[in-house]
GUMIDO-503289 format. One record per residue (C-alpha): residue in three letters; x, y, z. Coordinates in steps of 0.5 Angstrom, whole numbers, plus 500, padded with zeros to 3 digits. Example, Ala and Ser with C-alpha at 12.3 -4.5 7.8 and 13.67 -1.06 7.14 Angstrom:
GUMIDO-503289
ALA525491516/SER527498514/
END
This chain:
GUMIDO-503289
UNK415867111/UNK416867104/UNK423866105/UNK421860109/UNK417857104/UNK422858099/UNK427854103/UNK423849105/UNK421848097/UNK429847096/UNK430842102/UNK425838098/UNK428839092/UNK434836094/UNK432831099/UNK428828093/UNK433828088/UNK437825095/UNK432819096/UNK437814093/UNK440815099/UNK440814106/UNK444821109/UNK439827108/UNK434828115/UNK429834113/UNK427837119/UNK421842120/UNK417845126/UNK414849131/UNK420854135/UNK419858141/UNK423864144/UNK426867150/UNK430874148/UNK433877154/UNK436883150/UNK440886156/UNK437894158/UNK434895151/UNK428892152/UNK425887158/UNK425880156/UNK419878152/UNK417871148/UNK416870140/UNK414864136/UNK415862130/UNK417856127/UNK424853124/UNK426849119/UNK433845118/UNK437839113/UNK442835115/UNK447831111/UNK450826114/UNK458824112/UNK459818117/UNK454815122/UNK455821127/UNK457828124/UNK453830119/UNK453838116/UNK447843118/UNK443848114/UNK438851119/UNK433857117/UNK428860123/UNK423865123/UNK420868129/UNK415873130/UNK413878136/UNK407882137/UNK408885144/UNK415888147/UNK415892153/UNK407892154/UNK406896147/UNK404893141/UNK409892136/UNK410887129/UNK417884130/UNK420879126/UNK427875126/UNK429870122/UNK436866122/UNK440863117/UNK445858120/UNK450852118/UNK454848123/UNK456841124/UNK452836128/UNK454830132/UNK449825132/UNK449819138/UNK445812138/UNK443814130/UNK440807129/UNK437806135/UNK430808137/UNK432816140/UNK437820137/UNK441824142/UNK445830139/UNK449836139/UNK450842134/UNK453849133/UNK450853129/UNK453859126/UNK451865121/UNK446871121/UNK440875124/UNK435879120/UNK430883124/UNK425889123/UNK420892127/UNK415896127/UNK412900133/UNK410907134/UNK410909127/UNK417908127/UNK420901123/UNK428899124/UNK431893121/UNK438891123/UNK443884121/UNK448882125/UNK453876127/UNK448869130/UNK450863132/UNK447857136/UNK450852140/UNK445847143/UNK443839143/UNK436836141/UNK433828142/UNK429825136/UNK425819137/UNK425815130/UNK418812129/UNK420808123/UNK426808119/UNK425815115/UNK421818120/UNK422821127/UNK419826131/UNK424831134/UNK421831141/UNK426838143/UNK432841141/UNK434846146/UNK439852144/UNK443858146/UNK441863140/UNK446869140/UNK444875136/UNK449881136/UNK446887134/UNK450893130/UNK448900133/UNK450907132/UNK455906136/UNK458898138/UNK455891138/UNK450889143/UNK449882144/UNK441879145/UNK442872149/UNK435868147/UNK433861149/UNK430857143/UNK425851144/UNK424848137/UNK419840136/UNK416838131/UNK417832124/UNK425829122/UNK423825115/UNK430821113/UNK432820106/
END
């Protein structure tokens, strides 16, 4: 979470001293995943929340750094205290930017950390991620939108002992986008 706020802090830094001009959308909000972890573990939910900026090169591509952070407390019906939190980079291709909603598409690629803690045993793992997927933002004024969903497949692979395994999780994000 502290890296969170560290992140979010820096995304206002910049987005501050961008303010001059209109090519910066700060998103942060809400987001919900699905993990379907394969013969591991059953599939189990987290919440948690995302935060991403996008700079825009032209009037539909822009370039995006994305950092998410999701939290379980319960996987297999046992208490558990599970963390993970993406670090992502990608570019981003925006349809309709001036009108009234946003369609667009990303593909995201980077890392996953995870740890977890639960019958007194603690692991912690980071691994390749990526996260292609595509969003709508309806854009009340000029320099704010709500993003009404963005829909990803995250991919998270987990080095083990032996080989990788590949966790294939859904993620619903929403929440604000302020353009600068």
């Amino acid at each position: 979470m502290r890296k969170i706020m560290c992140l979010l802090g820096l995304v206002f830094l910049v987005s501050v001293s961008a303010s001059a001009q209109d090519h910066l959308d700060v998103f942060a909000g809400y987001s919900y995943v699905h993990t379907s972890p394969g013969v591991t573990f059953n599939s189990f939910n987290a919440n948690g929340g995302v935060a991403s900026a996008a700079l825009h090169f032209t009037s539909w591509g822009s370039l995006v750094a994305e950092v998410g952070g999701v939290h379980a407390s319960k996987i297999n019906g046992t208490d558990v205290d599970a963390t993970a939190e993406t670090y992502l980079f990608g570019p981003k291709i925006s349809f309709f930017s001036h009108s009234k909603f946003t369609p667009f598409a990303q593909a995201l690629f980077g890392v996953a950390h995870s740890n977890a803690a639960f019958n007194g045993t603690a692991t912690n793992f980071n691994g390749f991620a990526m996260s292609p997927g595509a969003g709508l933002d309806w854009n009340v004024t000029r320099h704010f939108g709500l993003r009404l969903a963005q829909v990803d497949y995250l991919l998270t692979r987990i080095p083990t002992s032996t080989n990788q395994v590949n966790w294939n999780n859904f993620r619903y994000s929403a929440g604000v986008v302020f353009r600068f």
